[in-house]
One Martini backbone bead per residue (centre of mass of N, CA, C, O) as a GRO file, in nm:
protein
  374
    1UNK     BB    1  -1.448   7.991  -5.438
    2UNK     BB    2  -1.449   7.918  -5.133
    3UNK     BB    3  -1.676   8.046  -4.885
    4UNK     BB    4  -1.494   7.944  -4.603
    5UNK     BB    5  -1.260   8.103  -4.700
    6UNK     BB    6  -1.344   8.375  -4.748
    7UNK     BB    7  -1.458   8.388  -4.415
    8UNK     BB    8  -1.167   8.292  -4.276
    9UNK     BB    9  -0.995   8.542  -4.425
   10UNK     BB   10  -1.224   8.766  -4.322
   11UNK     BB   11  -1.161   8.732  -4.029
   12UNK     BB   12  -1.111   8.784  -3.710
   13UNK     BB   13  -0.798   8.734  -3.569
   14UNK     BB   14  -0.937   8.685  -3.275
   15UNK     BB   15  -1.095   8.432  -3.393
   16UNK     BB   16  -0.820   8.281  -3.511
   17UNK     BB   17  -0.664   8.265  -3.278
   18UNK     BB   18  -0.905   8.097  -3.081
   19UNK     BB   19  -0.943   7.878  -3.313
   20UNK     BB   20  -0.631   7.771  -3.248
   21UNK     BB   21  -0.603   7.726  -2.969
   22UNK     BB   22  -0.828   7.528  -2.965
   23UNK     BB   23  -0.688   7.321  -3.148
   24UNK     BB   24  -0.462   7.254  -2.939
   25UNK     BB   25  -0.601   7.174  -2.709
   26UNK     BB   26  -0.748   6.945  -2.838
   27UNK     BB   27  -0.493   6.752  -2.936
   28UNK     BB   28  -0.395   6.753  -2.648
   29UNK     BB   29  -0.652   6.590  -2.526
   30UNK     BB   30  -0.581   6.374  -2.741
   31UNK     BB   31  -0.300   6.310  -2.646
   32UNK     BB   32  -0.356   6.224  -2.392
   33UNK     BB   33  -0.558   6.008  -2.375
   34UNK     BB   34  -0.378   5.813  -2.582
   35UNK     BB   35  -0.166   5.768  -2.350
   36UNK     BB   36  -0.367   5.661  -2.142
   37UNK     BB   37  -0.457   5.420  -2.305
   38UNK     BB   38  -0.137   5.349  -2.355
   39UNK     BB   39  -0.123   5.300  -2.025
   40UNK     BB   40  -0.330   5.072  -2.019
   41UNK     BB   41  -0.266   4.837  -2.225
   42UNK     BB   42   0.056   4.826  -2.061
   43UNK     BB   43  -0.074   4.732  -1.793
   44UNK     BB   44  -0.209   4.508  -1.891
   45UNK     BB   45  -0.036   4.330  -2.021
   46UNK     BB   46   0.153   4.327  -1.758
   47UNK     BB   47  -0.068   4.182  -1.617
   48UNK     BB   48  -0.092   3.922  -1.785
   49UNK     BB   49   0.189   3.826  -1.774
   50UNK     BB   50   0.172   3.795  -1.484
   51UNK     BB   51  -0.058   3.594  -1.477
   52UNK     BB   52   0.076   3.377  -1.616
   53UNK     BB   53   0.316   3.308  -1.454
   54UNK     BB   54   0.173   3.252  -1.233
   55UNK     BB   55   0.033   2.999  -1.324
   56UNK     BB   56   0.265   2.879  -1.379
   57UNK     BB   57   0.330   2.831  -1.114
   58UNK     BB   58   0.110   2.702  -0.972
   59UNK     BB   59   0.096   2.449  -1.157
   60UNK     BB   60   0.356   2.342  -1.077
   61UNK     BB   61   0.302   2.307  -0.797
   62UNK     BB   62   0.080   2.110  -0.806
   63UNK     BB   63   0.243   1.889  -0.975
   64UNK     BB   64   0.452   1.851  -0.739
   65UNK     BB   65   0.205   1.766  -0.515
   66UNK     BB   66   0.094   1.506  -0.698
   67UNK     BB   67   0.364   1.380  -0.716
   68UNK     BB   68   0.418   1.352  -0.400
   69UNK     BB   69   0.143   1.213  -0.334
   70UNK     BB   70   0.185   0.964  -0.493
   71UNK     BB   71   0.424   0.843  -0.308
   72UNK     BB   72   0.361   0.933   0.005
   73UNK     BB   73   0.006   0.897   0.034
   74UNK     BB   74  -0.005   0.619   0.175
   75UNK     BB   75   0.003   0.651   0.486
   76UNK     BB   76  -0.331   0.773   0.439
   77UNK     BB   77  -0.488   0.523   0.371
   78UNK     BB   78  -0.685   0.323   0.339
   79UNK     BB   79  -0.682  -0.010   0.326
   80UNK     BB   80  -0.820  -0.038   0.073
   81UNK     BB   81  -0.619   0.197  -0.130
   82UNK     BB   82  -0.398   0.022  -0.021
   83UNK     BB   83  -0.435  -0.263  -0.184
   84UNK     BB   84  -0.438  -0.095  -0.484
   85UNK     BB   85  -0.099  -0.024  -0.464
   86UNK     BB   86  -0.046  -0.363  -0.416
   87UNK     BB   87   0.108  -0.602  -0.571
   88UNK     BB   88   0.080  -0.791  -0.335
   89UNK     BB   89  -0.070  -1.007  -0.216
   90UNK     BB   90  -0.094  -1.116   0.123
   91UNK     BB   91  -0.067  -1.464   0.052
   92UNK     BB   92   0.208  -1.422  -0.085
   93UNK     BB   93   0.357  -1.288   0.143
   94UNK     BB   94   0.319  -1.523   0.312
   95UNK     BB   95   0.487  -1.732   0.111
   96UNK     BB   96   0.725  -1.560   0.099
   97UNK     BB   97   0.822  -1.542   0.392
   98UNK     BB   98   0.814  -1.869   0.490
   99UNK     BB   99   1.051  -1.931   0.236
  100UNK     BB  100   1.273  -1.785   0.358
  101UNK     BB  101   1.324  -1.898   0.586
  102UNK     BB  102   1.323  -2.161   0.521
  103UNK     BB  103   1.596  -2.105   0.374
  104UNK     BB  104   1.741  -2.038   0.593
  105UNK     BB  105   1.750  -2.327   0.700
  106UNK     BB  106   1.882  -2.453   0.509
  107UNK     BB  107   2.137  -2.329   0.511
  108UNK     BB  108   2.240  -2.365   0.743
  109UNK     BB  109   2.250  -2.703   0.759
  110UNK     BB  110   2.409  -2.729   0.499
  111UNK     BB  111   2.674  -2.581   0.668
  112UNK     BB  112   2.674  -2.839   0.887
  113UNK     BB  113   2.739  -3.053   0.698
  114UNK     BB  114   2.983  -2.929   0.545
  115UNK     BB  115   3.145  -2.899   0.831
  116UNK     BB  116   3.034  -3.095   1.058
  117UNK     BB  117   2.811  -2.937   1.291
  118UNK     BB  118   2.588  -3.100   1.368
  119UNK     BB  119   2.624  -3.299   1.642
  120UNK     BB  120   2.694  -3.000   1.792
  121UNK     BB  121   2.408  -2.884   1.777
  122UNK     BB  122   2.216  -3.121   1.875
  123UNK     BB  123   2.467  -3.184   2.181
  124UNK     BB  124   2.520  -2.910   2.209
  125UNK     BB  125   2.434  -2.602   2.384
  126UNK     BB  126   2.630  -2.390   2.256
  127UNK     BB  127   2.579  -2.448   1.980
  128UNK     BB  128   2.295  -2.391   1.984
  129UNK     BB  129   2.261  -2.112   2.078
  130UNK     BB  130   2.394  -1.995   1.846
  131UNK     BB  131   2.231  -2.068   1.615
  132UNK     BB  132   2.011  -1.899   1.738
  133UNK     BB  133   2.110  -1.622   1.741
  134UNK     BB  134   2.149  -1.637   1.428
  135UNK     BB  135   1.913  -1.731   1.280
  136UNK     BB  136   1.713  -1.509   1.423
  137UNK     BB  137   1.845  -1.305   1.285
  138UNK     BB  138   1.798  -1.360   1.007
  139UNK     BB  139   1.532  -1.396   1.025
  140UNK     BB  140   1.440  -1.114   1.082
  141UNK     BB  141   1.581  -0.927   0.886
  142UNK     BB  142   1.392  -1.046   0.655
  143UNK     BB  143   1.082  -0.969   0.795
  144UNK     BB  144   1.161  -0.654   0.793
  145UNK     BB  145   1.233  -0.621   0.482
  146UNK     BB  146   0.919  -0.712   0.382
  147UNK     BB  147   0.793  -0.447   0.564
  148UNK     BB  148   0.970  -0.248   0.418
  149UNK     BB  149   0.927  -0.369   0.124
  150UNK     BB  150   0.593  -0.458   0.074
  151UNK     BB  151   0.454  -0.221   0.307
  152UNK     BB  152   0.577   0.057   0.375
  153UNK     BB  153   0.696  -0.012   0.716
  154UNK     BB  154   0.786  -0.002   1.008
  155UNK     BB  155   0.936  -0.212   1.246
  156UNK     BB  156   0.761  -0.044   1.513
  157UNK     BB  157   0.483  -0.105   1.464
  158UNK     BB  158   0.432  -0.384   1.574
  159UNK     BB  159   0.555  -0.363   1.857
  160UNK     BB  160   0.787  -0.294   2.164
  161UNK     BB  161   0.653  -0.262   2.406
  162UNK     BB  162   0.745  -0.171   2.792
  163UNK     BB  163   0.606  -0.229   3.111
  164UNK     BB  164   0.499  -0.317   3.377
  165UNK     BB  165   0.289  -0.469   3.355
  166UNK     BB  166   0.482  -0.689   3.162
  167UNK     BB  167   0.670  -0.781   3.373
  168UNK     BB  168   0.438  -0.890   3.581
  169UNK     BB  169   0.341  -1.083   3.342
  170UNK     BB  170   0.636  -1.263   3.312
  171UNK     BB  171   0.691  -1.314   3.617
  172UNK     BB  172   0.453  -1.487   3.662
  173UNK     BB  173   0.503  -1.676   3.417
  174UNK     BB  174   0.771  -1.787   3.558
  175UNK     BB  175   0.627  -1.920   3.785
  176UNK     BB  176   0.428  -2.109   3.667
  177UNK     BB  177   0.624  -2.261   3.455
  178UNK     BB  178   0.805  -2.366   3.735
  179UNK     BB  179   0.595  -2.548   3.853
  180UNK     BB  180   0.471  -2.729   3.634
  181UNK     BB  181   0.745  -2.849   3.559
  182UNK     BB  182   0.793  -2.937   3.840
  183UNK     BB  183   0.476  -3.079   3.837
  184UNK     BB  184   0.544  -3.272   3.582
  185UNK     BB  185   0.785  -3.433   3.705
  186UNK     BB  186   0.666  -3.587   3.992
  187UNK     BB  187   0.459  -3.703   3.829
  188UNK     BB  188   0.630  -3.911   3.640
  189UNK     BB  189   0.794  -4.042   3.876
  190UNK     BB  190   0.528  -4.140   3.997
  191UNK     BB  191   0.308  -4.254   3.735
  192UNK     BB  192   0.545  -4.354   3.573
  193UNK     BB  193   0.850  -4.512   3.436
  194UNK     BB  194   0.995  -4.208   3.501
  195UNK     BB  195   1.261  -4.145   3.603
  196UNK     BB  196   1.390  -3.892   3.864
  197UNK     BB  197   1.678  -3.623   3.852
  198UNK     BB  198   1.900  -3.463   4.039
  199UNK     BB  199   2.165  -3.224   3.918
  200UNK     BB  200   2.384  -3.113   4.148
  201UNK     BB  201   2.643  -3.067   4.017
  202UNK     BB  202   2.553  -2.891   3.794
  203UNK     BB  203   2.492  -2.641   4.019
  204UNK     BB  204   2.815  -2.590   4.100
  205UNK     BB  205   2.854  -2.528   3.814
  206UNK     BB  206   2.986  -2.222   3.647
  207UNK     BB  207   2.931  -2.313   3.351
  208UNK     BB  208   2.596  -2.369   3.415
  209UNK     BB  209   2.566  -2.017   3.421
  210UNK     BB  210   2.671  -1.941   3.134
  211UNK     BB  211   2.460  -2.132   2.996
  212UNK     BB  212   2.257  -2.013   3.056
  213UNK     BB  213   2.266  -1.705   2.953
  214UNK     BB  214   2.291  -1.794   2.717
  215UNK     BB  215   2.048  -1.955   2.659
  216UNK     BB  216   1.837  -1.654   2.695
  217UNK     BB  217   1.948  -1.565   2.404
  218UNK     BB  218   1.853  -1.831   2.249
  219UNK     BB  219   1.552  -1.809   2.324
  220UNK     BB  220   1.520  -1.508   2.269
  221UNK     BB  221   1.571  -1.519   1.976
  222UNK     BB  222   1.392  -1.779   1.856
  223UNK     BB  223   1.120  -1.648   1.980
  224UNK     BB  224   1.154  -1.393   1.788
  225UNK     BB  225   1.134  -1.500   1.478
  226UNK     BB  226   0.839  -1.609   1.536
  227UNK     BB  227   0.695  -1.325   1.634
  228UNK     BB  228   0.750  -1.175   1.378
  229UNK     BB  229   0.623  -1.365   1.183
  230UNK     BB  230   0.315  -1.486   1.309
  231UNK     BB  231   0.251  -1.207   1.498
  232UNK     BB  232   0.338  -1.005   1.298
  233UNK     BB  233   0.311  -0.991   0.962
  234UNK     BB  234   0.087  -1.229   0.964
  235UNK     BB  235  -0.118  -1.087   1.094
  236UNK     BB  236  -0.121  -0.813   0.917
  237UNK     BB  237  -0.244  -0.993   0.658
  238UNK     BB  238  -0.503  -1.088   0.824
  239UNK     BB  239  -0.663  -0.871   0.891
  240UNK     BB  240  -0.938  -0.884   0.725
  241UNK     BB  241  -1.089  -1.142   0.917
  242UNK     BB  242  -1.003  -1.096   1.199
  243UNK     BB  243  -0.914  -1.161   1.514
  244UNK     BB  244  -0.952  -1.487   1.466
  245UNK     BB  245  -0.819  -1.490   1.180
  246UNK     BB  246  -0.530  -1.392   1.284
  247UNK     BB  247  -0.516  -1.651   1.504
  248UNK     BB  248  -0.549  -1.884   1.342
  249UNK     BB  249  -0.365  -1.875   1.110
  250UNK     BB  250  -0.101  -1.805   1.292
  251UNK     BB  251  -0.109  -2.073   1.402
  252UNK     BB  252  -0.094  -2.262   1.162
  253UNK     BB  253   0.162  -2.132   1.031
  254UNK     BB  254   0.341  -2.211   1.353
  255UNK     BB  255   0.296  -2.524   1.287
  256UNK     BB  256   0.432  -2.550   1.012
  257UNK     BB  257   0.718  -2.381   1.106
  258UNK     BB  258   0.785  -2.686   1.278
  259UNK     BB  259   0.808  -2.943   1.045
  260UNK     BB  260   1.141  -2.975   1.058
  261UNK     BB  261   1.115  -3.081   1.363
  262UNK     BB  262   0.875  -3.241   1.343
  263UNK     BB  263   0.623  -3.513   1.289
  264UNK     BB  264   0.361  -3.467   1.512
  265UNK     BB  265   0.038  -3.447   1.690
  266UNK     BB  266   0.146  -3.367   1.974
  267UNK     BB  267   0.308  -3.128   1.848
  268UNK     BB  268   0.124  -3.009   1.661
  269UNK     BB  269  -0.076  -2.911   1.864
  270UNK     BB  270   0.121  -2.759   2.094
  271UNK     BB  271   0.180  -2.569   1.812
  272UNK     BB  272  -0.094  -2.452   1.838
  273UNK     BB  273  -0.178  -2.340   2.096
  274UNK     BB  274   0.051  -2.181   2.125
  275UNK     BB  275  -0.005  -1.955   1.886
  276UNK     BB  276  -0.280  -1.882   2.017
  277UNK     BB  277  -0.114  -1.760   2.309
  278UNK     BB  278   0.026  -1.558   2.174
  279UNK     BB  279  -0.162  -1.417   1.989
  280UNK     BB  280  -0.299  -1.289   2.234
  281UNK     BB  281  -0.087  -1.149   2.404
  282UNK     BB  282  -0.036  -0.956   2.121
  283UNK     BB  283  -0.346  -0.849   2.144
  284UNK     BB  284  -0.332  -0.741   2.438
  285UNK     BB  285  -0.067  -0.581   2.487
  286UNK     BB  286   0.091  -0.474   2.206
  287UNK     BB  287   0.355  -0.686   2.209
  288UNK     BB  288   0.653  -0.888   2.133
  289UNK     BB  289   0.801  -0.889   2.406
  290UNK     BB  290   0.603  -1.044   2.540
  291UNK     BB  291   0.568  -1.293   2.378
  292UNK     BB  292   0.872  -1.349   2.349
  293UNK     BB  293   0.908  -1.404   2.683
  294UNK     BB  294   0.673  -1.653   2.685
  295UNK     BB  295   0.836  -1.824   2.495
  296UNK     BB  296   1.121  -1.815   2.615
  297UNK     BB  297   1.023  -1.913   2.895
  298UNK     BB  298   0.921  -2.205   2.794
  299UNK     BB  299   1.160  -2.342   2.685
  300UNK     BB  300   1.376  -2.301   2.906
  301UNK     BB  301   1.216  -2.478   3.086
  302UNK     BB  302   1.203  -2.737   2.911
  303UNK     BB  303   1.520  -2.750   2.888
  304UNK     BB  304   1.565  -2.816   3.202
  305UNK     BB  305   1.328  -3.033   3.309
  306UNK     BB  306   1.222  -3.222   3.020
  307UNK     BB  307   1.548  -3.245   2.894
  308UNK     BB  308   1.825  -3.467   2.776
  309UNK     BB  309   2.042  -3.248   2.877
  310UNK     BB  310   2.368  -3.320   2.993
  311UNK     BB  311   2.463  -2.994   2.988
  312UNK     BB  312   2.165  -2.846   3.105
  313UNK     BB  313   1.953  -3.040   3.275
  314UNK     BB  314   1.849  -3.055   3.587
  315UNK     BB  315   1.721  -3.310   3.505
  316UNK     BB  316   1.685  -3.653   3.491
  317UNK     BB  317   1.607  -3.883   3.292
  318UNK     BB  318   1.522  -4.236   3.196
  319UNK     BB  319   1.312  -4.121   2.989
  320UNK     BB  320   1.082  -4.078   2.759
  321UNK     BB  321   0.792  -3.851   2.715
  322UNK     BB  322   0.553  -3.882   2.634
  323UNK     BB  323   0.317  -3.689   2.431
  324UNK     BB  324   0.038  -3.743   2.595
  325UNK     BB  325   0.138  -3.610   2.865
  326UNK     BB  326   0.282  -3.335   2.729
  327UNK     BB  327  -0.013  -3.224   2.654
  328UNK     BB  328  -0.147  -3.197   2.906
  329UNK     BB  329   0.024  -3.056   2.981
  330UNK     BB  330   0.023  -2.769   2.801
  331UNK     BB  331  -0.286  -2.741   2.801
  332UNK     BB  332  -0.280  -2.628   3.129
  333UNK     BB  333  -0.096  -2.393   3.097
  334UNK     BB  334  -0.235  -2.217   2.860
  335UNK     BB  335  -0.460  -2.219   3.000
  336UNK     BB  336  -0.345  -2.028   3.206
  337UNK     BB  337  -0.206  -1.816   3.023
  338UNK     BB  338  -0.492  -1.692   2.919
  339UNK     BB  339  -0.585  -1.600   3.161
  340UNK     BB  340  -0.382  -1.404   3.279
  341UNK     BB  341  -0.376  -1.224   3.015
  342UNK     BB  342  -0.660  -1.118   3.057
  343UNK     BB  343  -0.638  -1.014   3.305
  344UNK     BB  344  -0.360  -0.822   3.287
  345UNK     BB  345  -0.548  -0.712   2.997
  346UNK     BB  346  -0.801  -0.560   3.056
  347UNK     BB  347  -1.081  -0.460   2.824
  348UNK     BB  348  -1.309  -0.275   2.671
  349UNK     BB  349  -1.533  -0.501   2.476
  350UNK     BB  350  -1.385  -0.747   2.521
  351UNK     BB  351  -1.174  -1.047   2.450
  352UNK     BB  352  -1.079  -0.931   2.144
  353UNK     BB  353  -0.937  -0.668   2.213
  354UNK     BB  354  -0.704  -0.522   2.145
  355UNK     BB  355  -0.475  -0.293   2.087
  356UNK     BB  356  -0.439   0.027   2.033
  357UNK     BB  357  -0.171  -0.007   1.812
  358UNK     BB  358  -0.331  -0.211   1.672
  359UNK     BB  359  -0.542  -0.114   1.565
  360UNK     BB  360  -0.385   0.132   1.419
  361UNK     BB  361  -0.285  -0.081   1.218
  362UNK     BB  362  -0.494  -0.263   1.092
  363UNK     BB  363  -0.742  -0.132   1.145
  364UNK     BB  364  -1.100  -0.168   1.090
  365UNK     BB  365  -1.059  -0.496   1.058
  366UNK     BB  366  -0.895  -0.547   1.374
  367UNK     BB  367  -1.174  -0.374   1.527
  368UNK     BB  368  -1.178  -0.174   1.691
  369UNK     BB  369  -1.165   0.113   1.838
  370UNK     BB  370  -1.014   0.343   1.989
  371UNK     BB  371  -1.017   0.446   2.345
  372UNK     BB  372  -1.133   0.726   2.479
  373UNK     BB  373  -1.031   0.992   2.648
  374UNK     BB  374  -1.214   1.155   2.924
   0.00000   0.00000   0.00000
């Protein structure tokens, strides 16, 4: 028999009472250990469980902000990385926005001859202006809809804003427009074999002030379809070339979107000037509403003095008037509005110094920074 059986056997009872006692509590110590430990191990596994779908959130949600930072975040990047994500060239968006409106002169076109309406818009000043606002509505809308899906900007971007100052420089523009053309109707006279008369009869009929109306918005209209895309549009393809190459291009492009209206070197040159002239107006105001008056108002006076229609126009003329007496009045106008546009537009960095809401839209670009308050 075993050696340690027979001294626990023969121990005093009160020895193994005290020895049971022992063995049951250190069990029990063993036991909560035991338990503690694995509510430790079923705590961490429940923190693990939480920390996974956190991740999982976290990730889900990273995922979904760079999804949509990729549709986006194209607003916030600058010209260099926004060209990168440009499917089209910008020549070739240039290329886009003047076959279209060129088609949509055809279209026009094409419909005044199968109606037989050509005659009635050449001779009528009521059908040119309603033409006029049709055409120029058409045209807007098609350079508005590519400005907003080929550029992804909203078109108030190009800036249509209106203050005293825009006022003041209009109604200048109006006073200067109308002595010129005064005082170059009286040079014709006095000077060529073109004889001048005033139709006083047409001034007292009530109709030729309805017509003068429509035409102040068929002029308005014409105006703003050249200048929504030669000035707002085409400059802002050409903003890498620089402020220069902004005006020169879209003044170019200007001249050539007049080309189905007749190529002759003095109205070519004339409407090469123009293009310069609103080009500069629209760089230093920062608003198409301003250019688009400037050459509203230039037309309309053209149309008043200077023109054959006999249902229109203040003046009657006795003959055509040479182009190039009349490229010398147009270049002696536009540079003195060109004087005035600097005059009432300075602005501290030089002449070419763009308007702070161009400057933003062009980026760095289109020339300096804006100017900061002080």
């Amino acid at each position: 028999m075993d050696r340690r059986a027979d001294v626990r056997r023969h121990d005093d009872p009160d020895q193994l009472r005290l020895r049971r006692d022992a063995d049951r509590y250190g069990q029990r110590l063993a036991g909560r250990d035991h338990a503690r430990h694995s509510q430790h191990l079923l705590g961490d596994v429940r923190g693990f469980h939480e920390d996974g779908i956190a991740c999982r959130g976290i990730h889900r949600r990273r995922e979904r902000n760079r999804r949509d930072r990729s549709i986006y975040d194209h607003r916030n990047l600058d010209d260099e990385e926004r060209e990168d994500q440009v499917t089209l060239h910008p020549y070739v968006r240039i290329f886009l926005s003047v076959a279209c409106c060129l088609a949509i002169f055809a279209a026009f076109a094409g419909a005044y001859e199968l109606f037989g309406a050509m005659d009635d818009v050449l001779n009528d000043s009521r059908f040119l202006q309603a033409h006029n606002i049709g055409f120029g509505a058409a045209w807007v809308a098609v350079t508005f809809l590519l400005f907003r899906k080929l550029d992804r900007k909203k078109p108030r971007e190009l800036g249509f804003g209106f203050d005293r100052r825009d006022a003041m420089f209009l109604l200048c523009s109006v006073a200067i427009s109308f002595a010129f053309a005064a005082g170059f109707a009286a040079a014709l006279h006095q000077w060529t074999t073109v004889r001048v008369g005033v139709r006083t009869e047409l001034l007292r009929s009530e109709s030729f002030y309805l017509l003068l109306l429509l035409s102040c918005f068929g002029w308005a209209a014409a105006a703003l379809k050249e200048e929504v895309l030669a000035r707002g549009y085409i400059m802002y393809q050409l903003r890498r070339l620089g402020v220069g190459g902004m005006i020169a291009g879209s003044s170019v492009l200007f001249m050539v979107i007049h080309f189905p209206n007749g190529i002759e070197w003095t109205k070519a040159a004339s409407w090469l000037l123009g293009g310069v002239l609103y080009g500069y107006i629209y760089l230093k105001s920062g608003s198409l509403t301003v250019s688009t008056g400037a050459h509203g108002i230039h037309n309309l006076v053209n149309e008043l003095f200077l023109s054959r229609a006999d249902d229109f126009a203040w003046l009657a003329l006795s003959g055509k008037v040479d182009g190039g007496d009349k490229l010398i009045y147009e270049v002696v106008l536009k540079l003195v509005l060109l004087a005035l546009t600097y005059r009432m537009y300075r602005r501290t960095g030089g002449v070419l110094t763009p308007a702070d809401n161009l400057t933003k839209l062009w980026g760095r670009h289109g020339g300096m920074k804006p100017q900061e308050s002080t």
